[in-house]
C-alpha positions as CSV (number, residue, x, y, z in Angstrom):
1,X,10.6,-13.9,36.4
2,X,12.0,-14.2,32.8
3,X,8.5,-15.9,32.2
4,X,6.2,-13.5,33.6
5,X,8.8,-10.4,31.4
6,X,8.2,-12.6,28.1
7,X,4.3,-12.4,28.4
8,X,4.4,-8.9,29.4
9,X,6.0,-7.7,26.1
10,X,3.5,-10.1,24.4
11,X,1.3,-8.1,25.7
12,X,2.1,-4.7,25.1
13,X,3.1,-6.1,21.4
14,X,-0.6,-7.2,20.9
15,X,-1.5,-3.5,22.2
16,X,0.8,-1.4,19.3
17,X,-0.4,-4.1,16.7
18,X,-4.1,-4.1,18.1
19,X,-3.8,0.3,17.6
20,X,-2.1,-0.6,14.2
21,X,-5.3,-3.0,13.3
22,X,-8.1,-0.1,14.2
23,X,-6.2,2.6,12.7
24,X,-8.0,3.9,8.9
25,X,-11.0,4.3,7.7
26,X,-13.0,0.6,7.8
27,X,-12.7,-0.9,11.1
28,X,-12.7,-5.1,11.8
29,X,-14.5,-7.1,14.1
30,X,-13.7,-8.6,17.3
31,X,-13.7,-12.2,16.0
32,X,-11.2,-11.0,13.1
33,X,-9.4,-9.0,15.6
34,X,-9.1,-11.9,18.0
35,X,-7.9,-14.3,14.6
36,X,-5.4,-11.7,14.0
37,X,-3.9,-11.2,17.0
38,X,-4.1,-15.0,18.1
39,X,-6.0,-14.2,21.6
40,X,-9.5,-14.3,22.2
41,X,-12.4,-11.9,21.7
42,X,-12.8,-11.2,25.7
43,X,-9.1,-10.0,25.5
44,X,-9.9,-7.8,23.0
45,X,-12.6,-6.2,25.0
46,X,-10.0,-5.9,28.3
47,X,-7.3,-3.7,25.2
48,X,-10.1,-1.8,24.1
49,X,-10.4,-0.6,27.9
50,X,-6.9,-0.3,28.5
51,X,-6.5,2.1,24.5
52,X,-9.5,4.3,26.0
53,X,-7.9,5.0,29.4
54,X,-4.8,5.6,27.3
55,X,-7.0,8.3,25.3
56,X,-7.8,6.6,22.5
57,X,-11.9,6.4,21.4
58,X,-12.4,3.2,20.3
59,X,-15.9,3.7,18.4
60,X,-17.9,0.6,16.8
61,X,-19.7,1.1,13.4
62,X,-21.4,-1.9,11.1
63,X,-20.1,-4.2,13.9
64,X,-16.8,-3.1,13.5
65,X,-14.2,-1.5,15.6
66,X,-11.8,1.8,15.0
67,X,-9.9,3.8,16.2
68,X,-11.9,7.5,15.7
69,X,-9.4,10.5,14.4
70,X,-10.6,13.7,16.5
71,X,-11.7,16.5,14.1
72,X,-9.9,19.2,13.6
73,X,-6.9,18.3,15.8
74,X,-3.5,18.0,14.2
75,X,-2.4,14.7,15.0
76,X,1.6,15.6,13.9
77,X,1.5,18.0,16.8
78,X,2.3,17.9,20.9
79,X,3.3,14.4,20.5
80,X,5.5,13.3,23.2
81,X,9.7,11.8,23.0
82,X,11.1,8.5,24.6
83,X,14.6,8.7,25.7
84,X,16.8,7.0,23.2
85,X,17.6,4.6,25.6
86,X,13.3,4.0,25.1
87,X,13.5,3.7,21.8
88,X,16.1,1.2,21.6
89,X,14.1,-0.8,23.7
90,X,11.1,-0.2,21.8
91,X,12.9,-0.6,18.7
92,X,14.2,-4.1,19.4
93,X,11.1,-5.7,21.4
94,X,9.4,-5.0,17.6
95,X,12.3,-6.7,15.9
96,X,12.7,-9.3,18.1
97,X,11.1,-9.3,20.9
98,X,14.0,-8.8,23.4
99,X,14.2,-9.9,26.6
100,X,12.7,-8.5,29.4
101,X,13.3,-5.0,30.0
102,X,11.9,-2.6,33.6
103,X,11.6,0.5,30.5
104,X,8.2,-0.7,29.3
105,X,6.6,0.6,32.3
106,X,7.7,4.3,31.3
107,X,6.9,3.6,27.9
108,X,3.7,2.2,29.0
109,X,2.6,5.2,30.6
110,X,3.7,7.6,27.4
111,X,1.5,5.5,25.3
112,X,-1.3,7.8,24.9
113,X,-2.5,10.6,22.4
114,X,0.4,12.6,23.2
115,X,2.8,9.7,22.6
116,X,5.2,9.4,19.3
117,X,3.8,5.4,19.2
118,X,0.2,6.9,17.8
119,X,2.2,8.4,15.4
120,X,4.5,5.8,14.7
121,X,1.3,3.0,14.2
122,X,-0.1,5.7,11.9
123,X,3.2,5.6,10.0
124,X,3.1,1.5,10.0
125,X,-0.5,1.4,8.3
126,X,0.8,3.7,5.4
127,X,3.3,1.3,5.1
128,X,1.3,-1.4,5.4
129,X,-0.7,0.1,2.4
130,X,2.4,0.9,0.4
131,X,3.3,-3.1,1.0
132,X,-0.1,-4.0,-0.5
133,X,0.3,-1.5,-3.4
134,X,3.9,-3.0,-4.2
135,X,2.4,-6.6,-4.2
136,X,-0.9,-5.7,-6.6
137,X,1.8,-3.8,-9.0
138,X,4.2,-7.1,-9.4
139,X,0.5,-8.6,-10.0
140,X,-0.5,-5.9,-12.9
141,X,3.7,-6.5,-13.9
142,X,3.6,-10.1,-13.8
143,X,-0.1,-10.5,-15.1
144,X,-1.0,-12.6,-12.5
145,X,-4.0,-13.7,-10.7
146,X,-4.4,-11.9,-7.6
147,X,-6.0,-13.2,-4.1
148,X,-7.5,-10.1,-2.1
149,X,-7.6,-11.6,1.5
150,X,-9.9,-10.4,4.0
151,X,-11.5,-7.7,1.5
152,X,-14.0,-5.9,3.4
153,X,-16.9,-4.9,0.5
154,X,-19.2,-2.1,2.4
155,X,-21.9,-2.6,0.6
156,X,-22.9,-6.1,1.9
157,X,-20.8,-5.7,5.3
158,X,-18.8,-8.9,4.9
159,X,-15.5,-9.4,4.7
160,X,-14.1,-12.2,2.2
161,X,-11.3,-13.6,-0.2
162,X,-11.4,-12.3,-3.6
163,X,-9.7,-13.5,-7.0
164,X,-9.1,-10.5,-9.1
165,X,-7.1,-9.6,-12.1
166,X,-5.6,-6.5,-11.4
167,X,-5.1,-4.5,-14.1
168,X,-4.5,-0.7,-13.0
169,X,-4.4,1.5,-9.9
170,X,-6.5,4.7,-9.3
171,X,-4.3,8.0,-10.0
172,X,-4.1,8.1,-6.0
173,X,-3.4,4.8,-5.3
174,X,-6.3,4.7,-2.6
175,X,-7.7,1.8,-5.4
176,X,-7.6,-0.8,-8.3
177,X,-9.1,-1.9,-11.9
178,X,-9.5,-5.5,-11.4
179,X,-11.3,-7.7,-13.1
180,X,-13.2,-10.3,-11.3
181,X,-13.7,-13.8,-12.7
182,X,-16.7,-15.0,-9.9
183,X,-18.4,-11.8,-11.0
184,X,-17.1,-11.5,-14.7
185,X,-16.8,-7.8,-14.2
186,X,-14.6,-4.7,-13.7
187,X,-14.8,-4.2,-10.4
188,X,-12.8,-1.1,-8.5
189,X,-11.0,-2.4,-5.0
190,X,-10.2,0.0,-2.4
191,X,-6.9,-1.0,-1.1
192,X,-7.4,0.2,2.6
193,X,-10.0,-2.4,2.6
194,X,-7.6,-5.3,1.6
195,X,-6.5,-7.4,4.8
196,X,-3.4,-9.3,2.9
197,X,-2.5,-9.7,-0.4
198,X,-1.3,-12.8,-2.3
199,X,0.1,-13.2,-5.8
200,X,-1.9,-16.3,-7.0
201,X,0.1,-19.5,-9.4
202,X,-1.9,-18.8,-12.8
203,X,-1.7,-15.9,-14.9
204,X,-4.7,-13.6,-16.6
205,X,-7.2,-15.4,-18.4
206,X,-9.2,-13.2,-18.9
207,X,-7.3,-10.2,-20.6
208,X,-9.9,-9.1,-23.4
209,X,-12.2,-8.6,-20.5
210,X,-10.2,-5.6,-19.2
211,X,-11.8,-2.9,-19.7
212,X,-10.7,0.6,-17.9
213,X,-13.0,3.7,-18.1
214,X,-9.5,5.0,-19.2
215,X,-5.7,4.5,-18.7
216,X,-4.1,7.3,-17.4
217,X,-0.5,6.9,-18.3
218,X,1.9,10.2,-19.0
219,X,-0.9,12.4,-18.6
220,X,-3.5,10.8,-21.4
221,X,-6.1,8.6,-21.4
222,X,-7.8,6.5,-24.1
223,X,-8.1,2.7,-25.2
224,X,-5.3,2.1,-27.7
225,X,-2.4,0.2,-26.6
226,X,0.9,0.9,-28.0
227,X,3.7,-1.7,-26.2
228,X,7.0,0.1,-25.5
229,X,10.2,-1.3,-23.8
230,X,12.7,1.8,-22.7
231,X,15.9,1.7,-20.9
232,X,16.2,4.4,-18.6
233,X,19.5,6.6,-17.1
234,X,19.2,6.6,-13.5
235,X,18.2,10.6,-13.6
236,X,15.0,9.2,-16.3
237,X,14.1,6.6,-14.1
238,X,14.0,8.9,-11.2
239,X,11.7,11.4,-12.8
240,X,9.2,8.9,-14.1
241,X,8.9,7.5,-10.4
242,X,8.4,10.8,-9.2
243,X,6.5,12.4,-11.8
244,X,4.4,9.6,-13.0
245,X,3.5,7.3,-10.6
246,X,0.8,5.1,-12.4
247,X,4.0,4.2,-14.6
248,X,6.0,2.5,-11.4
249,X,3.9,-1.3,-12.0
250,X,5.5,-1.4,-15.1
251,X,9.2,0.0,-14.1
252,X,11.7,-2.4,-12.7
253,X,15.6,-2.4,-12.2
254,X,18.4,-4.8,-13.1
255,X,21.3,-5.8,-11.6
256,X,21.1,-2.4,-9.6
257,X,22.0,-0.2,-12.2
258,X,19.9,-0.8,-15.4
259,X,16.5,1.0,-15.5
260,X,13.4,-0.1,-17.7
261,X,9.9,0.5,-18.4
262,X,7.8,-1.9,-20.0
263,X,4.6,-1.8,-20.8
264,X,1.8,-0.8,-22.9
265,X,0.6,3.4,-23.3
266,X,-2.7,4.4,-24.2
267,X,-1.4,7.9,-26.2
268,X,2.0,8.7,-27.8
269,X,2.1,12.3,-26.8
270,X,2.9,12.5,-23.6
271,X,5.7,9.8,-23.1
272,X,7.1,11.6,-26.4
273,X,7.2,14.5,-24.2
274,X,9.2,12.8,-21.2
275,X,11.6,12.0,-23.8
276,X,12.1,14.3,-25.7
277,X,12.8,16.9,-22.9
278,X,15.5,14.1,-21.3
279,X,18.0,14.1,-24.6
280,X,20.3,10.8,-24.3
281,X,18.5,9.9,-21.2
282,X,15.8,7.4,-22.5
283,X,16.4,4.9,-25.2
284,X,13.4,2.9,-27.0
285,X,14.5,-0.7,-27.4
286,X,10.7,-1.9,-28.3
287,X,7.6,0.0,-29.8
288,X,7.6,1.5,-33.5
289,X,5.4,3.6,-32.8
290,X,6.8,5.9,-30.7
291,X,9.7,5.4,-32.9
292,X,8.2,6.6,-35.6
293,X,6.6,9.4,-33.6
294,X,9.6,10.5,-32.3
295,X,11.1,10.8,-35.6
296,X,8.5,12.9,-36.7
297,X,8.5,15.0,-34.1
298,X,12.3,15.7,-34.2
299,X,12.0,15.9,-38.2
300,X,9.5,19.0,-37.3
301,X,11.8,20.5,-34.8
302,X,14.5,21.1,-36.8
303,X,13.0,21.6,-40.8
């Protein structure tokens, strides 16, 4: 009986990771599908059954499977609740895959488009995307050689492993500035497409290469690169996380309460700016530049 409990919540895991898999944009085939969720392809075929009877519309496009968002319907509304005795369950069979419980046949049933799970898998591929993002960033920080597993390139409909140098993310972060050695190009990567990301042994080696139509950092763009090191007060470091977010690759935090950015600005201005307008908050430790352009800009303040 304990046996025939332990394969049912495999199953029912493979489902919520299976919805997880086909949520976004670019779908995956059933071989990768199958790879992924170490079963086989004809089990993949018996979910995609089981997710439309649940209410999902499993749709195939370029030999590849999704999950398809219905137009036009708010997806944050007339969701469904599990007891919170449910979501305990719930909650540990993904931690740890708990013993067996008789509550996943209710939650079974309440997995459908009304259920708080569609919304919750939803919530795990953002974060899955925000995991990716995190990685690419110690990358760009780092300047390491970055492996893009599983890429999926659209044009050519193949899905492969790709050693970039990242170099920058998109003002969204929906993509990156990578520069790839196989190709010796600039090449833009969008992340959604990325299956796994792995921060590879050797650093950039090819930095003059890097090329960017234009860093946008602080609100400027342009091709010069000034080097600045800045220790932040908790309140600075704050609102250059929230109000530039291409700055957080090159913002880190030590021992818990120091703050830094390091890295290198295409403009003065704008950083100046951020500054400026935080008096005591922000001190320069590296860059003359903006030393000196602070200066100046003070010195016209008050003559």
């Amino acid at each position: 009986m304990a046996q025939a409990g332990k394969i049912e919540q495999q199953k029912i895991l493979r489902v919520f990771k299976l919805i997880n898999l086909l949520q976004g944009n670019i779908g995956k085939p059933v071989h990768r599908l199958a790879e992924l969720l170490e079963t086989d392809e004809r089990t993949i075929y018996r979910y995609f059954k089981l997710l439309e009877a649940l209410g999902f519309e499993v749709i195939k496009e370029f030999s590849k499977y999704k999950i398809q968002q219905r137009p036009g319907i708010d997806q944050t509304l007339n969701y469904g609740t599990f007891s919170q005795e449910e979501s305990q369950w719930l909650k540990a069979l993904i931690e740890r895959q708990g013993k067996g419980n008789l509550l996943h046949d209710s939650i079974l049933q309440k997995l459908q488009v009304r259920s708080e799970v569609k919304q919750g898998t939803e919530q795990l591929f953002k974060a899955n995307l925000s995991r990716l993002v995190d990685e690419i960033g110690k990358g760009i920080q780092d300047k390491k050689q970055v492996w893009l597993k599983d890429y999926y390139s659209l044009s050519s409909d193949t899905t492969s492993d790709r050693l970039v140098e990242p170099v920058a993310f998109s003002s969204t972060y929906e993509s990156i500035h990578a520069f790839e050695p196989e190709s010796n190009r600039m090449k833009v990567f969008k992340i959604e497409r990325i299956g796994e990301v792995v921060i590879a042994t050797q650093g950039w080696k090819f930095e003059k290469k890097h090329q960017l139509p234009g860093t946008q950092l602080f609100g400027f763009t342009g091709k010069n690169r000034f080097k600045v090191k800045l220790k932040l007060s908790k309140k600075a470091y704050q609102l250059m996380m929230e109000e530039h977010p291409n700055a957080r690759p090159f913002m880190e935090v030590k021992n818990r309460n120091q703050f830094f950015f390091q890295g290198e600005i295409p403009h003065l201005p704008g950083l100046a700016r951020f500054i400026l307008g935080l008096p005591g908050e922000v001190m320069v430790e590296e860059g003359e530049e903006l030393k000196a352009y602070l200066a100046e800009q003070l010195e016209r303040t008050f003559s």
